[in-house]
N, C-alpha and C positions, 0 to 999 in steps of 0.2 A: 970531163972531170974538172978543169980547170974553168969553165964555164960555171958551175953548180959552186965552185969556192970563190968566185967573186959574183955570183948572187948571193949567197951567206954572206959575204962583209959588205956588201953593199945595204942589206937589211940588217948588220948588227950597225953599221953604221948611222940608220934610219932610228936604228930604235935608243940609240944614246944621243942622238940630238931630240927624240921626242923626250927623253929621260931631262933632259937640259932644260927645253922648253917646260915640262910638269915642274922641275926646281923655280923654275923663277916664275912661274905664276905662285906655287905657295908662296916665295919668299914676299911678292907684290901683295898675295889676300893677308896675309899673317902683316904685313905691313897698316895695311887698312885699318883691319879689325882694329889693333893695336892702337891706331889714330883716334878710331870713332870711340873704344872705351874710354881715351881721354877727354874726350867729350863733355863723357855721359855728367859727371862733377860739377861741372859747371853750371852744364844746363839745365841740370834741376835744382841747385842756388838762384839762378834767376829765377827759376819758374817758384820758388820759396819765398824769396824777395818781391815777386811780385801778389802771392799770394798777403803778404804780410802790410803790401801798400793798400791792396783792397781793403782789410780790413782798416788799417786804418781812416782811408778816405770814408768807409760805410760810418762811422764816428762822426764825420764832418755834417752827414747828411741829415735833412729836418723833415719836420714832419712824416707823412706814408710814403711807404715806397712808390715808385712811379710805376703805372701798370704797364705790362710786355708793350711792346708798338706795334705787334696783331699776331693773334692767334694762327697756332699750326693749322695748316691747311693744305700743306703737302706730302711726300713722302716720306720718310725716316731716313736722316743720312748715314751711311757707312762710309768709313774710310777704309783703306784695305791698304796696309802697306806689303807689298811684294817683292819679288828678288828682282833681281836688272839685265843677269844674265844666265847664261841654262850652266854652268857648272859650278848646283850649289845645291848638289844631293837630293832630297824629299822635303825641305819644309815648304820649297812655294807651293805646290801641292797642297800641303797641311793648312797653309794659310786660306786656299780658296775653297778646302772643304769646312773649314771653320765656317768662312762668310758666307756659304750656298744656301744655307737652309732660307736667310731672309734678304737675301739680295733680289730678290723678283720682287718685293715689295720696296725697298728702300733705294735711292737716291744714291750710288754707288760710284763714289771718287777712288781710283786705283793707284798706287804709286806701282811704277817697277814696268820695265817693256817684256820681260820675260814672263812677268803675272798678267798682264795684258793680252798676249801670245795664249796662256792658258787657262785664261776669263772666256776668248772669242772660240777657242776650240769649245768650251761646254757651254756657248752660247749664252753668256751672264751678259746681262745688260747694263753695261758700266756708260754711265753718264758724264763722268769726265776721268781724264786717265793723263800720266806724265811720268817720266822716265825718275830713276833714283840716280843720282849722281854719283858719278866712278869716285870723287873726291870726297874728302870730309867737308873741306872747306864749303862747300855749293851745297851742303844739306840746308843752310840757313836760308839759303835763295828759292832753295824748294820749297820749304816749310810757307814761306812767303805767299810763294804761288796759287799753293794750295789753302792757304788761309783766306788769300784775295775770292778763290772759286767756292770756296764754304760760304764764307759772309755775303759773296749776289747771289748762292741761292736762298738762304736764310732769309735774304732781304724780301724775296718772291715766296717763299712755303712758309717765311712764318717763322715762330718756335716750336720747329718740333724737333725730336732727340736727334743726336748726330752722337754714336760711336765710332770705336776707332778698331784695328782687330792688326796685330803686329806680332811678329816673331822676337823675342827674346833669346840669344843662345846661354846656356849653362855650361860650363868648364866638366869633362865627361856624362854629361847629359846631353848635349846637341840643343835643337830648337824644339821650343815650347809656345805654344800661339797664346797672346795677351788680349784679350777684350776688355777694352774699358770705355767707361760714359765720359764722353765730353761735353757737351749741351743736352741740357741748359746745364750751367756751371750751381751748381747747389749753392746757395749762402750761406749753411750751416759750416762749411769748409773754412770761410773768411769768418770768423766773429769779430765784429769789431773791437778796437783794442784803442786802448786811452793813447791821447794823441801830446801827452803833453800840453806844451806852450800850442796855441793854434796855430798853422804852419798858413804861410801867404801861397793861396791858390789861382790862378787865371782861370778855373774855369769852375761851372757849375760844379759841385759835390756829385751829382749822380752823371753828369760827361765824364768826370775824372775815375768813376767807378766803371763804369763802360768800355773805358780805352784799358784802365789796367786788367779788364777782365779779357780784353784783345789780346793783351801780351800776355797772359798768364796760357791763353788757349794758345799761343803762339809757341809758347815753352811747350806746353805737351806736343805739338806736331811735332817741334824738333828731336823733343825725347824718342818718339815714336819710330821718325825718320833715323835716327842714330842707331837705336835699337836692330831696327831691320837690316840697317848700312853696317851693322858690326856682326850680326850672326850670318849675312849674305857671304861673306868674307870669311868669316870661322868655318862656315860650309865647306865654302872654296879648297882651306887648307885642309881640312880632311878629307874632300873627295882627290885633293893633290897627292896627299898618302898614300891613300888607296888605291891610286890608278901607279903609283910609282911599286908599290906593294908587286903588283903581278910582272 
């Protein structure tokens, strides 16, 4: 008998340090989340501000537009941004059956090692892949990376389309998977807009329209990275609920 009551307190005492451990993972993902929402403000002020420098620089520029520097000739790119780690409910899941249907034709950049994990189990052929950062701060470095791995293949395939395909979370909705067009960046987005006084530029008008069109696609990775890096986290605290729940 006394055997059978310190195996009961030995397993109630198991189950209120895993109770411990479930608390402070929610209180760490509900930390995050909370980081990356503050984010989100900013980085699409840049990514406005940068839209609004294009336009203006397109002002600056003469005569016709300069045509593409070679036609697509490769495969269609996808980004896929994914979760990082496995407790964070159904949307990494959600995410890679969003991007299944055309990922056997398309050029396939993966964010997340846990959406990596379950790209190679249904055998998707992802052509470059890289972890999401536990941090908020290190989405920027990512975004980076991943802009560096778009532009040498862009350089090699050409202009063809490159979307992007990311979880958004909504406050009692959960995760919603986002597709959007990133390349080629439409012109119709920038109108050019009167420049005032003519501003002093070091470089050609259509380089300076180039590079802020780098940072403008720089801004959506981030937005995208954030997005994903804030409802991976939102996941997190509701599956910390739920596993505290029983």
């Amino acid at each position: 008998m006394s055997d059978r009551l310190a195996t009961v307190g030995r397993r109630i005492a198991t189950v209120r340090q895993l109770g411990a451990v479930v608390n402070a993972m929610r209180g760490i993902a509900g930390a995050r989340a909370q980081q990356g929402r503050a984010l989100l403000p900013a980085i699409r002020a840049y990514a406005a501000t940068a839209g609004h420098a294009i336009g203006k620089a397109r002002q600056l520029q003469t005569g016709p537009a300069a045509p593409p520097l070679n036609s697509a000739k490769g495969k269609t790119g996808l980004i896929v941004f994914g979760a990082e780690q496995g407790f964070a409910g159904a949307f990494p899941e959600q995410v890679l059956n969003a991007a299944a249907s055309d990922s056997q034709a398309a050029h396939f950049f993966l964010v997340g090692d846990r959406a990596a994990a379950l790209a190679a189990e249904r055998s998707l052929p992802v052509a470059w892949a890289t972890s999401l950062p536990s941090r908020a701060a290190a989405l920027a470095n990512m975004a980076t990376e991943l802009l560096g791995a778009l532009y040498d293949y862009v350089a090699v395939a050409g202009a063809v389309p490159v979307a992007m395909i990311y979880p958004v979370w909504t406050a009692g909705h959960g995760a919603s998977v986002v597709r959007r067009s990133l390349l080629p960046l439409d012109p119709d987005m920038f109108p050019p807009e009167p420049v005032g006084s003519i501003p002093l530029i070091n470089l050609p008008a259509s380089d300076l329209v180039e590079r802020l069109a780098q940072e403008y696609v720089f801004a959506q990775l981030c937005e995208a990275a954030t997005e994903a890096f804030a409802a991976e986290n939102e996941a997190s605290v509701v599956a910390a609920r739920d596993a505290r729940s029983f």
